[in-house]
Backbone as numpy.savetxt, mean C-alpha at the origin, in Angstrom:
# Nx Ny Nz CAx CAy CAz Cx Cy Cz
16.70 3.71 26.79 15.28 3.51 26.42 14.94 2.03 26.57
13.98 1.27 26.80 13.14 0.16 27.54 13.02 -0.20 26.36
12.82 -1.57 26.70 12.08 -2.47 25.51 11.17 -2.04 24.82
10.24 -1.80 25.78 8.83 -1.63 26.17 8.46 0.27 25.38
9.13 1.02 25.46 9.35 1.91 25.13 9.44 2.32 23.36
10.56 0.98 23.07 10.93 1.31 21.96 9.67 0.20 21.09
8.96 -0.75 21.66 7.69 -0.85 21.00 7.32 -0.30 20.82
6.39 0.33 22.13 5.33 1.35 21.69 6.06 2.51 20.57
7.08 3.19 20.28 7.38 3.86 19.03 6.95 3.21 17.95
7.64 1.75 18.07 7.28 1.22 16.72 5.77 0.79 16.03
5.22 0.56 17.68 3.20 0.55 16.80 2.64 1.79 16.45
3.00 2.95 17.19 2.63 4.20 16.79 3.13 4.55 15.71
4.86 4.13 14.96 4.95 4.75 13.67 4.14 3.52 12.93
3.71 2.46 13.07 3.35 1.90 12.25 1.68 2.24 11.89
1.30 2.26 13.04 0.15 2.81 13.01 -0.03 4.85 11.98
0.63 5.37 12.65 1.13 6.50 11.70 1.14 6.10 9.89
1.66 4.99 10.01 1.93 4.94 8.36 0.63 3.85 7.50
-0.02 3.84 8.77 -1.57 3.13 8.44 -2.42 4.41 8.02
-2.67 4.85 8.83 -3.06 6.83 8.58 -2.74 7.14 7.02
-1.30 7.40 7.04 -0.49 7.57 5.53 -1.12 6.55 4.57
-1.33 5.57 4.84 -1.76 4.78 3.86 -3.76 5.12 3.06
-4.41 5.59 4.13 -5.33 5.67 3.87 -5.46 6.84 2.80
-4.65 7.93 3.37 -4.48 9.08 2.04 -4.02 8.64 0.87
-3.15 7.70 0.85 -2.59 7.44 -0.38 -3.68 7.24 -1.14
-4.08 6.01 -0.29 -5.89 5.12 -0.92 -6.76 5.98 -1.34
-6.80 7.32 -1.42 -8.36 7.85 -1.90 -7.54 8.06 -2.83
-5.93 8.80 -3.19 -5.38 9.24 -4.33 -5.58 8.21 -5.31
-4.96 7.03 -5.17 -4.75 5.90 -5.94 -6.37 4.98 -6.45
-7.30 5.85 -5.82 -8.69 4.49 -5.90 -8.89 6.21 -7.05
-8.73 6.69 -6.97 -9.43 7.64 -8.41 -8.39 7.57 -9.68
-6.97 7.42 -9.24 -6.07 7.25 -10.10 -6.51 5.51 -10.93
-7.09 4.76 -9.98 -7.02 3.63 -10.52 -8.41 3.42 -11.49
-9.24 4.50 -11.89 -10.14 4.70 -12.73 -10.03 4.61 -14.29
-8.57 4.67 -14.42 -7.75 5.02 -15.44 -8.12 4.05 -16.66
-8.00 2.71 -16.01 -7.88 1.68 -17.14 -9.02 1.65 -17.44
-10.62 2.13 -16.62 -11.84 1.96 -17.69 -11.97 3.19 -18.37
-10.89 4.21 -18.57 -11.12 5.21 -19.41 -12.66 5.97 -18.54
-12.77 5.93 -16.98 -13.70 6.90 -16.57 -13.38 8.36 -16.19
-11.76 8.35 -16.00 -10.78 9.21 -16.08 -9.73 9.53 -17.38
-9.51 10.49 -17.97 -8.79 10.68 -18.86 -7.11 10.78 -18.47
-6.08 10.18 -19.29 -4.63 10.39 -19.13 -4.33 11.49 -19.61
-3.48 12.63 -18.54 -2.80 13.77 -18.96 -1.94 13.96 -18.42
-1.03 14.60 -18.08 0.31 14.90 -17.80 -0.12 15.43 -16.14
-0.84 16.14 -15.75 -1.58 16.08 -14.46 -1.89 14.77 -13.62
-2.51 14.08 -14.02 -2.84 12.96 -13.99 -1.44 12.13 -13.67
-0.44 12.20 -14.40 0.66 11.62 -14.06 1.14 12.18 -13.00
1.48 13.79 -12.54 1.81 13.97 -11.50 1.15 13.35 -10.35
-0.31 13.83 -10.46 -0.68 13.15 -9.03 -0.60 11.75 -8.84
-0.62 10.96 -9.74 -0.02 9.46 -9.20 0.65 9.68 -8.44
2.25 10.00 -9.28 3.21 10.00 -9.26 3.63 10.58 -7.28
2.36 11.42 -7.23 2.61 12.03 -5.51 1.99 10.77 -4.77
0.90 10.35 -5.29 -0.02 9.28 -4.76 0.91 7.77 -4.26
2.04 7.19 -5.35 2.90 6.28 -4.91 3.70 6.62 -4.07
4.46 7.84 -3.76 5.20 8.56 -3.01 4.58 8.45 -1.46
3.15 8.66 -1.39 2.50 8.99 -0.13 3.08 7.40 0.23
2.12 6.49 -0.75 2.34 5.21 -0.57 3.27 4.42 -0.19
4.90 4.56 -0.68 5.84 4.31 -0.43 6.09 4.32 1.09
5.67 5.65 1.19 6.36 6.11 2.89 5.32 5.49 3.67
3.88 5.30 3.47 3.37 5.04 4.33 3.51 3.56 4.58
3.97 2.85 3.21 3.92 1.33 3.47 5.68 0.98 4.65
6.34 1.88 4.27 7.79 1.33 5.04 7.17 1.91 6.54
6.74 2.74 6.98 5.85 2.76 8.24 5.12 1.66 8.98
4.16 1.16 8.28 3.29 0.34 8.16 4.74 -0.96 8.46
5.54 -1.36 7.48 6.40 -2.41 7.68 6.95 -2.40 9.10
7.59 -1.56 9.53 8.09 -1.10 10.56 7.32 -2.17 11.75
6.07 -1.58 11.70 5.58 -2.16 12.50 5.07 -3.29 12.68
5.14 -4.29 11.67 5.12 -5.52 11.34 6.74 -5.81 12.36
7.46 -5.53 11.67 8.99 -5.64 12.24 8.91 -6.00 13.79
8.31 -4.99 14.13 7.90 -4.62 16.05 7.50 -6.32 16.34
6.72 -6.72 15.64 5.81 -8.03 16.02 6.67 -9.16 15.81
7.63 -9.19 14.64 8.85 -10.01 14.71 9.67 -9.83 15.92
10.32 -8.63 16.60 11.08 -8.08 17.68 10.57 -8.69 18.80
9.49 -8.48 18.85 8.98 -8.63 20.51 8.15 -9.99 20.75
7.46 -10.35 19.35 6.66 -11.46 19.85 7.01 -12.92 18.54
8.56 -12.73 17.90 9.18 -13.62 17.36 8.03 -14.43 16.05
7.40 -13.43 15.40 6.50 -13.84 14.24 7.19 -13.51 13.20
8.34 -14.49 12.75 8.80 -14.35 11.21 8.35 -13.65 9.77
6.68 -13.45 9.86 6.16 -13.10 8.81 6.38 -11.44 9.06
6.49 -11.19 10.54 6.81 -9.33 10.63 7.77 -9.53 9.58
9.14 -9.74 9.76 10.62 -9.63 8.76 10.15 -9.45 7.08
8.98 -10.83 6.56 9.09 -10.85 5.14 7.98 -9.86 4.72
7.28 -9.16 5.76 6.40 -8.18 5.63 6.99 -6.78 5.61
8.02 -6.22 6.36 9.03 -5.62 6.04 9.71 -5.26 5.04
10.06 -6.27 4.19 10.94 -6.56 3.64 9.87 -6.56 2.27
8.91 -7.01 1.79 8.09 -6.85 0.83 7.53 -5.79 0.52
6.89 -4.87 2.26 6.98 -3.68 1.98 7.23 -2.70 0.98
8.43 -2.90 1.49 9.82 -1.76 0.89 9.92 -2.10 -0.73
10.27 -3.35 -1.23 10.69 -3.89 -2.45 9.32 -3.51 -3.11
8.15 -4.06 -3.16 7.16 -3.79 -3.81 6.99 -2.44 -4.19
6.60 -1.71 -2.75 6.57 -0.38 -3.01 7.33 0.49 -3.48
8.34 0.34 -3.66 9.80 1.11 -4.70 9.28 0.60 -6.02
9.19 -0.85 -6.64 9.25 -1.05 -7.64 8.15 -0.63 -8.12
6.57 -0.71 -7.25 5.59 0.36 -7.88 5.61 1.44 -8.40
6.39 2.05 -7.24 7.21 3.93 -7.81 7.92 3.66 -9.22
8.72 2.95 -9.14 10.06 2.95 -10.24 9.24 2.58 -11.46
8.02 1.82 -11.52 7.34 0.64 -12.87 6.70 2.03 -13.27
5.66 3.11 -12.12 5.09 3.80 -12.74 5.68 5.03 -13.17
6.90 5.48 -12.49 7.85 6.41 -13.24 7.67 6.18 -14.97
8.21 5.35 -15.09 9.01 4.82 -16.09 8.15 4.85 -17.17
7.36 3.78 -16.42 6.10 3.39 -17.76 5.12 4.36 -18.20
4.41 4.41 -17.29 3.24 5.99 -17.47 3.76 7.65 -17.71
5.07 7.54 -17.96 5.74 9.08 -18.33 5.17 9.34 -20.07
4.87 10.05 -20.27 4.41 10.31 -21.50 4.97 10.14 -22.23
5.19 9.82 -23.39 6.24 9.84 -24.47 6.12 10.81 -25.90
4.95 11.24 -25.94 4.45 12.13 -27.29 3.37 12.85 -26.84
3.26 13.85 -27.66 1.84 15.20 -27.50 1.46 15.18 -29.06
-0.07 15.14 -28.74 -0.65 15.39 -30.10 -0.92 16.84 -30.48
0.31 18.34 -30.64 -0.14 18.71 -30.94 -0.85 19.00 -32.25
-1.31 18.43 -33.10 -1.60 18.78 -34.67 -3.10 18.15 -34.85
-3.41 17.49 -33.86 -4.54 16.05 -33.47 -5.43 16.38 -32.28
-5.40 15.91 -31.36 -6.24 16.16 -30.44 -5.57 16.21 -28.66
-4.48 17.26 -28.98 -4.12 17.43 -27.67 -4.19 16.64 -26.80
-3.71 15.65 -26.93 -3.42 14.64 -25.48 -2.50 14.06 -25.79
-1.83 13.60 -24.57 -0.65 12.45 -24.05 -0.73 11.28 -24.40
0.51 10.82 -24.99 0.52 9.17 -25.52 1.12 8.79 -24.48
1.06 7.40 -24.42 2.04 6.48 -23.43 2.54 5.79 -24.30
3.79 4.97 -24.36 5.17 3.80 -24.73 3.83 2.81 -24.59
3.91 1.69 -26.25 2.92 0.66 -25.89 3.05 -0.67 -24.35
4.51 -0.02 -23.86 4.67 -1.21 -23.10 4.43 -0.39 -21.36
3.91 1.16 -21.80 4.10 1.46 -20.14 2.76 0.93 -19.34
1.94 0.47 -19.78 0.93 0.24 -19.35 1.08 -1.55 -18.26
1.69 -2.16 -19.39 2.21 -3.40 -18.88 3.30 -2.93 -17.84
4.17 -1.99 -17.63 5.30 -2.36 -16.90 4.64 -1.68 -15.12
3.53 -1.00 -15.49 2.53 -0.46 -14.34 1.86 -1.65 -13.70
1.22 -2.23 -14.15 0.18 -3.27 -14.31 1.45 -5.01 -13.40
2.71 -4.39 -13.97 3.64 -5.59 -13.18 4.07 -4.96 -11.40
4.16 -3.70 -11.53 3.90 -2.70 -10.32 2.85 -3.18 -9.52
1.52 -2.86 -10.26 -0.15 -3.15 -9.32 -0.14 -4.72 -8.85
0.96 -5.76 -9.63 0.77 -6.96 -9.31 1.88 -7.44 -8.44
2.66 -6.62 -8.23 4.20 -6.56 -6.87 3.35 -5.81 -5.76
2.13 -5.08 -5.67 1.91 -4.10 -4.70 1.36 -5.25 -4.22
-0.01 -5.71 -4.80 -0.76 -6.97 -4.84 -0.65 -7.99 -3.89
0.85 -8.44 -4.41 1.26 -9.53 -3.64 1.84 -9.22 -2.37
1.97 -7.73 -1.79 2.74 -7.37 -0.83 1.46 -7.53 0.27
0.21 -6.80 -0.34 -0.67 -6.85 0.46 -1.64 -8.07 0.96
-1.24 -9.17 0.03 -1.58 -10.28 0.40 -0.54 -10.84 1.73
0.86 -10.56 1.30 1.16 -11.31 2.34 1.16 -10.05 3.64
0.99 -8.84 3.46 0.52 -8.26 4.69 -0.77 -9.03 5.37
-1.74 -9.41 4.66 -2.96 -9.77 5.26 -2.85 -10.92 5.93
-2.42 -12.15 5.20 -1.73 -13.36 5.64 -0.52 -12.98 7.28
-0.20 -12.06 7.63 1.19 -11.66 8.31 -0.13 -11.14 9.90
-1.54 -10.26 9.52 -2.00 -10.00 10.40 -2.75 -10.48 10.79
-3.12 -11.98 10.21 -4.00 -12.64 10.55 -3.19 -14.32 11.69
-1.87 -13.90 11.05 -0.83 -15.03 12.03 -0.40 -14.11 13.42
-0.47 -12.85 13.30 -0.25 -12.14 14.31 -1.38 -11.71 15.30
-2.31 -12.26 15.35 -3.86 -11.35 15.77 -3.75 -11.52 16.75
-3.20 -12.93 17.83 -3.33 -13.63 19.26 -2.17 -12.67 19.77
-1.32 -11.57 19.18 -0.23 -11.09 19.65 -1.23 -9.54 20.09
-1.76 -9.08 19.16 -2.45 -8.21 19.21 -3.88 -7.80 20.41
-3.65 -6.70 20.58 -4.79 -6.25 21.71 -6.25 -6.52 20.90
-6.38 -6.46 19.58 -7.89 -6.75 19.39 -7.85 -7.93 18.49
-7.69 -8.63 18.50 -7.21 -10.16 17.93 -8.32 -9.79 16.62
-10.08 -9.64 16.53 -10.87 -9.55 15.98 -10.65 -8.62 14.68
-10.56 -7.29 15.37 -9.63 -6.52 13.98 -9.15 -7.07 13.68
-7.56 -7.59 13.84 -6.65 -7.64 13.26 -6.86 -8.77 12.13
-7.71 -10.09 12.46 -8.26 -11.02 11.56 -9.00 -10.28 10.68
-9.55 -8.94 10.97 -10.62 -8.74 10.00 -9.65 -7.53 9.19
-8.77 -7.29 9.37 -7.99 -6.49 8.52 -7.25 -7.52 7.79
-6.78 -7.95 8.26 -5.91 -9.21 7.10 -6.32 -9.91 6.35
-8.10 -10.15 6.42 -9.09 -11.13 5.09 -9.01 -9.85 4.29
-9.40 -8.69 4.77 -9.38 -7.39 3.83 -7.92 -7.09 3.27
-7.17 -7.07 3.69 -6.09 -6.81 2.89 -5.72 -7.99 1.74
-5.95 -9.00 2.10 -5.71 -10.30 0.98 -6.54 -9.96 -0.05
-7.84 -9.73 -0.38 -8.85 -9.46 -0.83 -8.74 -7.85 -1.47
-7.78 -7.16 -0.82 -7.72 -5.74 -1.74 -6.21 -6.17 -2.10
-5.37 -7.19 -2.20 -4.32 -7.28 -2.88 -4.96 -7.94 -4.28
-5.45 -8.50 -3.97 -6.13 -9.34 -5.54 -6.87 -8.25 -6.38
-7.66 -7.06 -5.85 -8.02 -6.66 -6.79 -7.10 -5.63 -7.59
-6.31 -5.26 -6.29 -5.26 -4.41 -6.94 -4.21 -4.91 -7.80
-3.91 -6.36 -7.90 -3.29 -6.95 -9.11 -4.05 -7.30 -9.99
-5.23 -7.01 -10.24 -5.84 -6.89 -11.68 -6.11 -6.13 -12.68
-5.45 -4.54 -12.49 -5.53 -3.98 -12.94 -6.87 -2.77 -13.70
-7.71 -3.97 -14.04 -8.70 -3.19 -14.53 -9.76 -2.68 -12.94
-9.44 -3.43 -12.30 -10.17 -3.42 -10.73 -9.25 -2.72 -9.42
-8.37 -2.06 -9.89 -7.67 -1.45 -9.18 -8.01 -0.97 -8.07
-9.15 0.16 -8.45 -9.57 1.22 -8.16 -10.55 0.34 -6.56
-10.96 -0.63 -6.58 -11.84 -1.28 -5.98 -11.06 -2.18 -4.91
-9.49 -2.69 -5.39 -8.25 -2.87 -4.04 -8.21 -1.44 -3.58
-8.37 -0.44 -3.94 -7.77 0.65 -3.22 -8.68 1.06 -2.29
-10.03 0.84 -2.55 -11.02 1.20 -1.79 -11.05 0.36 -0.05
-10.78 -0.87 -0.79 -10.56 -2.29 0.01 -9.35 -1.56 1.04
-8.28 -1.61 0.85 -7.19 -1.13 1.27 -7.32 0.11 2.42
-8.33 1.14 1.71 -8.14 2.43 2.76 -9.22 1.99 3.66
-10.26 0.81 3.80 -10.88 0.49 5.28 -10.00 -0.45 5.93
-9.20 -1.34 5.14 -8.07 -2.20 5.76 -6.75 -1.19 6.57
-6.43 -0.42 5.90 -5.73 0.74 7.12 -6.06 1.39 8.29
-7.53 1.91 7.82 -8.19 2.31 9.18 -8.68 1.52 10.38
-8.48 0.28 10.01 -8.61 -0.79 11.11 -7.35 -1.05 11.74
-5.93 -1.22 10.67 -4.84 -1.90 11.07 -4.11 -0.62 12.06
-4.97 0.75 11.61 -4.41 1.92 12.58 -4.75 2.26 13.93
-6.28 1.67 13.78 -6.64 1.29 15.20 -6.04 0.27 15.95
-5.45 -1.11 15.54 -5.12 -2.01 15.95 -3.40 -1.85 15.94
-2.61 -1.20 16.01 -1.33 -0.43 16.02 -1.43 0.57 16.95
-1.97 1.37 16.68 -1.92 2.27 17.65 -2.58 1.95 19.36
-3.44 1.03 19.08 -3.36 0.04 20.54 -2.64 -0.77 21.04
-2.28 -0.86 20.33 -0.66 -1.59 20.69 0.27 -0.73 20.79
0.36 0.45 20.70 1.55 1.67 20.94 0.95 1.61 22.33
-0.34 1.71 22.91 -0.73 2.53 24.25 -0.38 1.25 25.61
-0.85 -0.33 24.63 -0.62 -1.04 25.56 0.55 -1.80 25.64
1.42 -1.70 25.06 2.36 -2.22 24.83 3.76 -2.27 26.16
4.51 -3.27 26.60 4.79 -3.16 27.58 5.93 -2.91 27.54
């Protein structure tokens, strides 16, 4: 298999896990409603996160992948720590919201609902601020990479957007509003990946 060959795989899965990412984003921008109490916490509610980081996970090591490609072929160091932040962030998101947001008590005698551990909220909230920083330096990573890229313009305009939906998504109470940020920042970075799968040499 060709150089050239085994690029184009790698912008198409990356692009693929741009796709993945956008599903995650509608899960996670209603999940992230949570902290103004416009959504109620229930044990439902925890599952679908819980599928929602999962989507996320996979779609972000996709997404890395193809950062990787741009280190491989066109020697941009920030592919590697984009990779590599990826992965770490997005596990420890999974692992913070396992942990923390698992219920710990039922009111049955009171008013039927789910308690949380006073500290799971914080150990989530250190999650939203590891995702945060991943997507900052994704944005920072596609905005050093854009002159490598077939639409240079996207790719600058996905990377101010991704910096900008990492900040809100490490604030926690504004979650919901990085996630929104995030699923038009995928649908650009999937166009701009997946043109690079077609033109890629």
């Amino acid at each position: 298999m060709s150089s050239g060959q085994v690029g184009r795989g790698l912008f198409a899965l990356g692009g693929t896990g741009s796709i993945i990412l956008t599903v995650a984003s509608v899960i996670m921008t209603v999940m992230g409603l949570w902290p103004l109490w416009i959504i109620g916490y229930s044990f439902m509610w925890y599952l679908i996160l819980i599928t929602g980081l999962i989507i996320l996970l996979i779609g972000s090591i996709f997404a890395g992948i193809a950062y990787y490609a741009f280190y491989r072929h066109f020697e941009h160091p920030m592919g590697i720590a984009s990779l590599v932040f990826g992965i770490i962030c997005s596990v420890a998101l999974l692992v913070f919201a396992v942990i923390g947001m698992f219920p710990t008590s039922y009111g049955y005698y009171t008013d039927y609902r789910y308690y949380l551990s006073p500290f799971g909220p914080v150990l989530y909230w250190l999650g939203l601020l590891l995702f945060g920083t991943m997507l900052v330096i994704w944005g920072a990573t596609s905005i050093v990479i854009r002159r490598s890229t077939s639409m240079p313009g996207l790719s600058l305009a996905t990377g101010i957007v991704l910096i900008v939906a990492g900040c809100f998504v490490a604030s926690f109470l504004l979650t919901f509003v990085g996630f929104i940020l995030l699923l038009a920042a995928q649908i650009m970075n999937a166009i701009v990946l997946l043109k690079m799968a077609v033109s890629s040499n």
